[in-house]
C-alpha positions as CSV (number, residue, x, y, z in Angstrom):
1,X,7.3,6.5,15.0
2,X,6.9,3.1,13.5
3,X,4.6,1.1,12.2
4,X,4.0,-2.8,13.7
5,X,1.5,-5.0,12.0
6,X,0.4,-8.3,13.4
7,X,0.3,-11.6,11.7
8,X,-1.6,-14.7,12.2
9,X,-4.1,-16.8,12.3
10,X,-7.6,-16.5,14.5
11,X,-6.9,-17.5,18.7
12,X,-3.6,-17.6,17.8
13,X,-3.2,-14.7,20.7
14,X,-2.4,-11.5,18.2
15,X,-4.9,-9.2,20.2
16,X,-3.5,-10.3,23.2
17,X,-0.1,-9.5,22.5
18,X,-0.9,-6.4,20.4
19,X,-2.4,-5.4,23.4
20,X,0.4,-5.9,25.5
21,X,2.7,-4.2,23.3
22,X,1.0,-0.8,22.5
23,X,1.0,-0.4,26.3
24,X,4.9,-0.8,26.4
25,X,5.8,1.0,23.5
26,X,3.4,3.6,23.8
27,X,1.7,3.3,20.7
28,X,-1.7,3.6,19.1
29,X,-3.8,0.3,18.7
30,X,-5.6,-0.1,15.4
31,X,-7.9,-3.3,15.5
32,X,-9.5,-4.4,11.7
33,X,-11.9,-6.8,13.9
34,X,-12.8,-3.1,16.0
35,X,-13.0,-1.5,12.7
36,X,-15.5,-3.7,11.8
37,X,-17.8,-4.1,15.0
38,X,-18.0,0.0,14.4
39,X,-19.4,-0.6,11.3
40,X,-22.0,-3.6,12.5
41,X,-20.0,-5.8,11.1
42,X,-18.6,-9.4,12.4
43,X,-15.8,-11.3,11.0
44,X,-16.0,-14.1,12.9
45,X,-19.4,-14.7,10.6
46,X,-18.0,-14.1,7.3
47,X,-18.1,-10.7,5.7
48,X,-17.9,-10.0,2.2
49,X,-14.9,-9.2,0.3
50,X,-15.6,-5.5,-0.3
51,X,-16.4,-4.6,3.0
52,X,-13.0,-6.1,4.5
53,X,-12.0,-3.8,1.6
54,X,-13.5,-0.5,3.0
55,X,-12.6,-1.9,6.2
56,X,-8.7,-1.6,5.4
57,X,-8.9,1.5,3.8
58,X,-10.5,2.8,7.2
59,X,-7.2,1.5,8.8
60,X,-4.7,2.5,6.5
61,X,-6.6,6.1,6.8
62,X,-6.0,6.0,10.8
63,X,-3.0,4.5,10.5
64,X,-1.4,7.1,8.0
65,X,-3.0,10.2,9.9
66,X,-1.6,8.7,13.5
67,X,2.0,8.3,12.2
68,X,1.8,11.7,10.5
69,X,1.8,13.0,14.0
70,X,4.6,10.9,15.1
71,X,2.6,8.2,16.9
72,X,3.8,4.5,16.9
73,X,0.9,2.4,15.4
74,X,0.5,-1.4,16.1
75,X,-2.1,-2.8,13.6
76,X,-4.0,-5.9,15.2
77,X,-4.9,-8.1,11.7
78,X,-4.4,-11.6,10.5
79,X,-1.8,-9.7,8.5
80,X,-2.2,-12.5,5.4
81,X,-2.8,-12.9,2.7
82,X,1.0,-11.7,1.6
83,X,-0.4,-8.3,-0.6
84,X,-2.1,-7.2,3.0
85,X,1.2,-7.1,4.5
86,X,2.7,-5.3,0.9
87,X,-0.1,-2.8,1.8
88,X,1.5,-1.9,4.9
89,X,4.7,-2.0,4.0
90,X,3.7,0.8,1.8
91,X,1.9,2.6,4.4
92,X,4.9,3.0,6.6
93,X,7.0,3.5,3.3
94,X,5.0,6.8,2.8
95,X,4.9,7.9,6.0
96,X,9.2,7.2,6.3
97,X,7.9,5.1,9.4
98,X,10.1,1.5,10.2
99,X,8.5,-1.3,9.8
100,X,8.0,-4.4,11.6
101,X,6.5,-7.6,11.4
102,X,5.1,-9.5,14.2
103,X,3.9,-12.7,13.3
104,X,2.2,-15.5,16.0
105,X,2.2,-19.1,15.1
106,X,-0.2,-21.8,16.4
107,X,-0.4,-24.7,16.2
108,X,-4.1,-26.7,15.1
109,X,-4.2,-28.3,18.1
110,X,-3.6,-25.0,20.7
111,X,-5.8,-23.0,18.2
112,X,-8.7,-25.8,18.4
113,X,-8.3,-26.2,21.9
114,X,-8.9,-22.3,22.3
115,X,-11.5,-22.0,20.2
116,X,-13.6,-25.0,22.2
117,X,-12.9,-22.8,25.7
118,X,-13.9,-19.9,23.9
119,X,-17.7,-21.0,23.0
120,X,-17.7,-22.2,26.6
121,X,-16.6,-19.4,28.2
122,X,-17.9,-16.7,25.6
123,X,-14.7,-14.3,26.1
124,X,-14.6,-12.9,23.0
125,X,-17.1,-13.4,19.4
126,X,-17.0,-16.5,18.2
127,X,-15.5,-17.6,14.9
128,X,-17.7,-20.2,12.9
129,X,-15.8,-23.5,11.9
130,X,-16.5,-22.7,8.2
131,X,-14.9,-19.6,8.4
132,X,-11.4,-20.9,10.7
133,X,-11.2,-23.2,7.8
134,X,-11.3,-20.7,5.1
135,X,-8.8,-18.4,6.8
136,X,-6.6,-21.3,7.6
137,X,-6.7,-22.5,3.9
138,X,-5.6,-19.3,2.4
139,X,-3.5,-17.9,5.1
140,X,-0.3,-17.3,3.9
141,X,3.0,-17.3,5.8
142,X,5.4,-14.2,5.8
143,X,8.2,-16.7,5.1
144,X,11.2,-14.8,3.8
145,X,9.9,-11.3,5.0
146,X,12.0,-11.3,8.2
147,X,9.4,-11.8,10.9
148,X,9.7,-11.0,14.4
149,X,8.1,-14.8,15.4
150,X,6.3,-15.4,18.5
151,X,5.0,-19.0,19.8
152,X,1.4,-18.5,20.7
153,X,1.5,-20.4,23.6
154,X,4.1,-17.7,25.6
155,X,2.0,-14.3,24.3
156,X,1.4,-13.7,28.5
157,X,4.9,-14.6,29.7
158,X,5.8,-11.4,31.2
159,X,9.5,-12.2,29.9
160,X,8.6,-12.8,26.0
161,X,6.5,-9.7,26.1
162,X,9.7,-7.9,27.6
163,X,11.7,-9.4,24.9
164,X,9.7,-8.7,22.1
165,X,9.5,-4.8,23.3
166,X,12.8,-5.1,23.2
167,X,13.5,-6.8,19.8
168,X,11.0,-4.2,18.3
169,X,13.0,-1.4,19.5
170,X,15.9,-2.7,18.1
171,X,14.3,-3.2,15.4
172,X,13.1,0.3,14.6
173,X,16.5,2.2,15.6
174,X,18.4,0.0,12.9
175,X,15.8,0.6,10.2
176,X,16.9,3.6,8.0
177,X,14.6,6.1,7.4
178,X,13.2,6.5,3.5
179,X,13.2,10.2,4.1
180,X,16.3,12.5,2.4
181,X,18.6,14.5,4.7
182,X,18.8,17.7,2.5
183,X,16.5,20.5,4.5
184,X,13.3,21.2,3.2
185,X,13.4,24.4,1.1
186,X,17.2,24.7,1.0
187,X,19.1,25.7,-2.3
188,X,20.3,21.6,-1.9
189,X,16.9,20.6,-1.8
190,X,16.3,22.8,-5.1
191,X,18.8,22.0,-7.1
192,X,18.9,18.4,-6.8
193,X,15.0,17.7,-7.2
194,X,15.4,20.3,-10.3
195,X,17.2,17.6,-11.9
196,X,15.1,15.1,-11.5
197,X,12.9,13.9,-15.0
198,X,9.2,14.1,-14.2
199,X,7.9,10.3,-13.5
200,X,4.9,9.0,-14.9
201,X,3.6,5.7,-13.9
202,X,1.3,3.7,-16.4
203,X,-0.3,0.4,-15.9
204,X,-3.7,-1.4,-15.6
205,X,-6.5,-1.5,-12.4
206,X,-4.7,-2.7,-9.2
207,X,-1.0,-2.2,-10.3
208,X,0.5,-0.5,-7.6
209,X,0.6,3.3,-9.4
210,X,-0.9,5.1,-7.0
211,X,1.1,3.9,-4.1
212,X,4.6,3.0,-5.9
213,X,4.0,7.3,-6.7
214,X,3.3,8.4,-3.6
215,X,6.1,6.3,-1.7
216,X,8.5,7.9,-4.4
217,X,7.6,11.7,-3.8
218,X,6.9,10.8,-0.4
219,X,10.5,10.2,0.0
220,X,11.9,13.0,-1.0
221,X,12.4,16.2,0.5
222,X,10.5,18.0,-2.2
223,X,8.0,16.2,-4.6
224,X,4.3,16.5,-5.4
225,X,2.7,13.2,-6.7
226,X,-0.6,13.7,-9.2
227,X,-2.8,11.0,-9.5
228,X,-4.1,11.0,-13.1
229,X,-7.9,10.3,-12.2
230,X,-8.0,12.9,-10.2
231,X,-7.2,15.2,-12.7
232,X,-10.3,13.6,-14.8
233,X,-12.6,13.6,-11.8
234,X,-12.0,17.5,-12.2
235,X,-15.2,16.9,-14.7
236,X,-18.5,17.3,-13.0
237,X,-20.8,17.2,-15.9
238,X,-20.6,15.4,-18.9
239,X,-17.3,13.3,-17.8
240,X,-16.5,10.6,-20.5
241,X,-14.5,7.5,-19.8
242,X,-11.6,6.7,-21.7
243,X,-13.5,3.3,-22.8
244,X,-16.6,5.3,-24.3
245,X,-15.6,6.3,-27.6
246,X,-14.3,9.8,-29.1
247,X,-15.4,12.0,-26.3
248,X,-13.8,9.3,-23.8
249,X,-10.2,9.7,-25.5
250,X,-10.6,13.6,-25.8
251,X,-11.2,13.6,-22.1
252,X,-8.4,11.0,-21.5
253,X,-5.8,13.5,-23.6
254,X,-7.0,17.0,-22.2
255,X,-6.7,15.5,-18.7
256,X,-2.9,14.3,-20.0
257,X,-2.2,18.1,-20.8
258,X,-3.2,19.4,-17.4
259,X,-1.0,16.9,-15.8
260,X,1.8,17.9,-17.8
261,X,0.4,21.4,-17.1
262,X,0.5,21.3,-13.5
263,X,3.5,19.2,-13.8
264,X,5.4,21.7,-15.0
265,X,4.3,24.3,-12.5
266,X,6.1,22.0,-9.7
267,X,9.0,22.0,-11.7
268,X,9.8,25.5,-12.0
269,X,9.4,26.0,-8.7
270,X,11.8,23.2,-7.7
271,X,9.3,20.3,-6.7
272,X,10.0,16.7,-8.2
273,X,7.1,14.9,-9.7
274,X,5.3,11.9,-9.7
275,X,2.1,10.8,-11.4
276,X,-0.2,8.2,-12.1
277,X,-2.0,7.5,-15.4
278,X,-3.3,5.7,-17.9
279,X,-0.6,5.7,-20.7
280,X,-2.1,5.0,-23.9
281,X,-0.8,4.4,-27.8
282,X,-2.4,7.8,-28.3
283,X,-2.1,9.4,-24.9
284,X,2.2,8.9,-25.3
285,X,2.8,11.6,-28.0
286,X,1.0,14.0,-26.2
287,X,3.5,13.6,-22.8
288,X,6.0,13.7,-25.2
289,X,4.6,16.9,-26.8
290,X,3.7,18.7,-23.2
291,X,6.1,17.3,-20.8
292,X,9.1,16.1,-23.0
293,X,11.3,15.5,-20.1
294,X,8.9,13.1,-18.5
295,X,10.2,9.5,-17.8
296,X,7.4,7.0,-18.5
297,X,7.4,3.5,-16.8
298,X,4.8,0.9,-17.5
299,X,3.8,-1.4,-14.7
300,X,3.1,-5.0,-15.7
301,X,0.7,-7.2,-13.8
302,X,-1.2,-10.8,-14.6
303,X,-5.4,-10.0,-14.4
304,X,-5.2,-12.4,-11.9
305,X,-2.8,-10.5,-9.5
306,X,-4.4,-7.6,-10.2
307,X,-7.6,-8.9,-9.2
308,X,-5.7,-9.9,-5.9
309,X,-4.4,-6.4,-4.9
310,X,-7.6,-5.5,-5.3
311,X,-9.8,-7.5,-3.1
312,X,-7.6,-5.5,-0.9
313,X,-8.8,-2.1,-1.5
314,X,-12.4,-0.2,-2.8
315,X,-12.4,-0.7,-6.3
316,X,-14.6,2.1,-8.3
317,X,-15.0,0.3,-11.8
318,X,-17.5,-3.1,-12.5
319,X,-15.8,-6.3,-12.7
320,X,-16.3,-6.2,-16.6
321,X,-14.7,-2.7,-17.1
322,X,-12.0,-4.3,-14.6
323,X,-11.0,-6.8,-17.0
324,X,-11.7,-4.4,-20.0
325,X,-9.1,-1.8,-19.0
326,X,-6.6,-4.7,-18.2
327,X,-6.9,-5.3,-21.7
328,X,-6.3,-2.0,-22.6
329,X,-3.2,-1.7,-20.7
330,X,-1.9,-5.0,-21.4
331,X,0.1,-4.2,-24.6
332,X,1.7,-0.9,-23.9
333,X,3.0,1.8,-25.8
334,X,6.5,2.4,-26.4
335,X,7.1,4.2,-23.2
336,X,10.8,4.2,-21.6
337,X,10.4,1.1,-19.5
338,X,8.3,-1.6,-19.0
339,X,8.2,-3.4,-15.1
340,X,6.6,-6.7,-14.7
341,X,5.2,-6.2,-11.1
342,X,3.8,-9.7,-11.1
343,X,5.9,-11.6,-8.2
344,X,7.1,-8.0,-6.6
345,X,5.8,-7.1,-2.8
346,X,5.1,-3.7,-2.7
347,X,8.4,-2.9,-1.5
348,X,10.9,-4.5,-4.3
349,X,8.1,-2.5,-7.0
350,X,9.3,0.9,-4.9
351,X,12.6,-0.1,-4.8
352,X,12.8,-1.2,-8.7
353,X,11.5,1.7,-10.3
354,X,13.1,4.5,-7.5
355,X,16.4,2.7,-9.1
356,X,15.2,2.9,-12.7
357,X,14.2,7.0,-12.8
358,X,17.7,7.2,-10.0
359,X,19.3,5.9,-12.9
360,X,17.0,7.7,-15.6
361,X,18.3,11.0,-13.8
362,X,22.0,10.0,-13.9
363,X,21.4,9.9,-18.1
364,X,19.4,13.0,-17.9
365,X,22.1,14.8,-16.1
């Protein structure tokens, strides 16, 4: 299985290809712009920020459940900007799927010229000038990031298609897997996840926690990842957030003690652990207390690259408590390590911190 995201701008001839390629490869064809149009939705028109939003998770969704069953998945999407692409990376990441980037370059002139034929001929939706302009404004190129690069003008030649196929292939076979050999279950598997300190990832809205600790566990051949607000979710009735005063920080510790409850229930049966939370000045002691052996990493991020990932994804908090809780988190505690995530991709966060608890293991051993 792998995963192959498209890249480029509208008419550039991504569909087209992607189309051509899923049949080849036998893989699974995810379309954003399909996504949408099931929804009632047309991008070609403009649609808000928050609904591309719940459109992607919808994809990412599909996407994760078709490569759990060992499909190939080709994702048809401008693929820009460069924290969509992160996204994916990380998608494939958790699913120990390759990777590979396809991206179609056009030139303004063959993209105009396509466009004009296209309101003539009404082969597919149309995409308003205003918009074009907005996307081609903000698009940004996957320079650096290893693209597979197509010219737009050759996405029907019968021979590029072949030798893109081919180049994909290639591709996926020399990709290593993220996954570890040990068997699942063996007394390997056991004793070397038993050694492993219990990671706990801190950090404001929009960070990366949640998906930097599920890659992490995700690799592994034994881990559980807990996400910190769903242990607080737990509360029904009477839930308090960690903002609102007295009963907001009692909530905020008790939820810290299940973690490091449940946490330590993984543990003794051989499970590492990853989780997600909210570190605080007053939350620390009490990890320290119930999980002593925990390694706790503080992600770093600017409000305004936070507020970038996020565009990305459903957000569950107002803009206000957005920028409230990046406050909070902006001065942390004195945890074991603090990571500015700033100018990471999704991928060099994974790989920084899986080499900062690798090497918190080493000292714990």
């Amino acid at each position: 299985m792998a995963l192959v995201l498209m890249c480029g701008l509208s008419f550039s001839g991504k569909s087209t290809l992607a189309t051509q390629l899923a049949a080849e490869l036998g893989a699974e064809l995810l379309s954003l712009d399909g996504i949408n149009e099931e929804r009632g939705l047309h991008g070609g028109q403009g649609i808000p920020l928050e609904e591309w939003a719940n459109t992607n998770r919808i994809a990412h969704e599909r996407a994760g459940a078709l490569l759990a069953s060992d499909r190939h998945v080709i994702i048809d999407d401008t693929g820009s900007p460069r924290f969509i692409r992160e996204e994916w990376r990380a998608t494939a990441t958790e699913a120990a799927a390759p990777f590979v980037l396809v991206w179609v370059q056009v030139t303004p002139e063959l993209q105009r010229h396509r466009v004009l034929a296209n309101r003539d001929q009404q082969s597919r939706a149309d995409v308003t000038d205003a918009v074009l302009t907005e996307h081609s404004a903000a698009f940004e190129p996957p320079s650096g990031e290893d693209p597979l690069i197509v010219d737009a003008a050759r996405t029907t030649d019968p021979a590029t298609v072949t030798a893109i196929v081919e180049e994909i292939s290639a591709r996926i076979v020399r990709q290593p897997v993220p996954r570890r050999t040990v068997g699942l279950g063996s007394a390997d598997s056991t004793r070397e996840n038993t050694t492993m300190r219990p990671l706990i990832l801190s950090g404001g809205p929009a960070v990366g926690k949640t998906t930097c600790g599920r890659a992490l566990a995700g690799a592994r051949d034994r881990a559980a990842y807990i996400d910190g607000d769903d242990i607080r979710q737990l509360v029904v009735a009477g839930a308090a957030t960690l903002w609102s005063g007295p009963e907001g920080q009692a909530q905020h510790e008790l939820a810290v003690r299940n973690t490091a409850a449940l946490a330590r229930n993984l543990l003794a049966d051989g499970f590492a652990v990853t989780a997600s939370d909210v570190v605080t000045a007053e939350t620390l002691p009490v990890y320290r207390e119930h999980l002593p052996d925990c390694f706790i990493v503080h992600l770093a991020i600017t409000l305004d690259a936070a507020r970038a990932r996020a565009a990305t994804r459903p957000v569950y908090i107002t803009d206000d408590e957005f920028e409230l809780l990046h406050r909070i988190t902006a001065t942390p505690p004195a945890v074991d390590l603090v990571i500015d995530v700033t100018d990471m991709t999704v991928e060099q966060q994974i790989e920084r911190v899986h080499d900062a608890w690798a090497e918190a293991e080493h000292g714990f051993r």
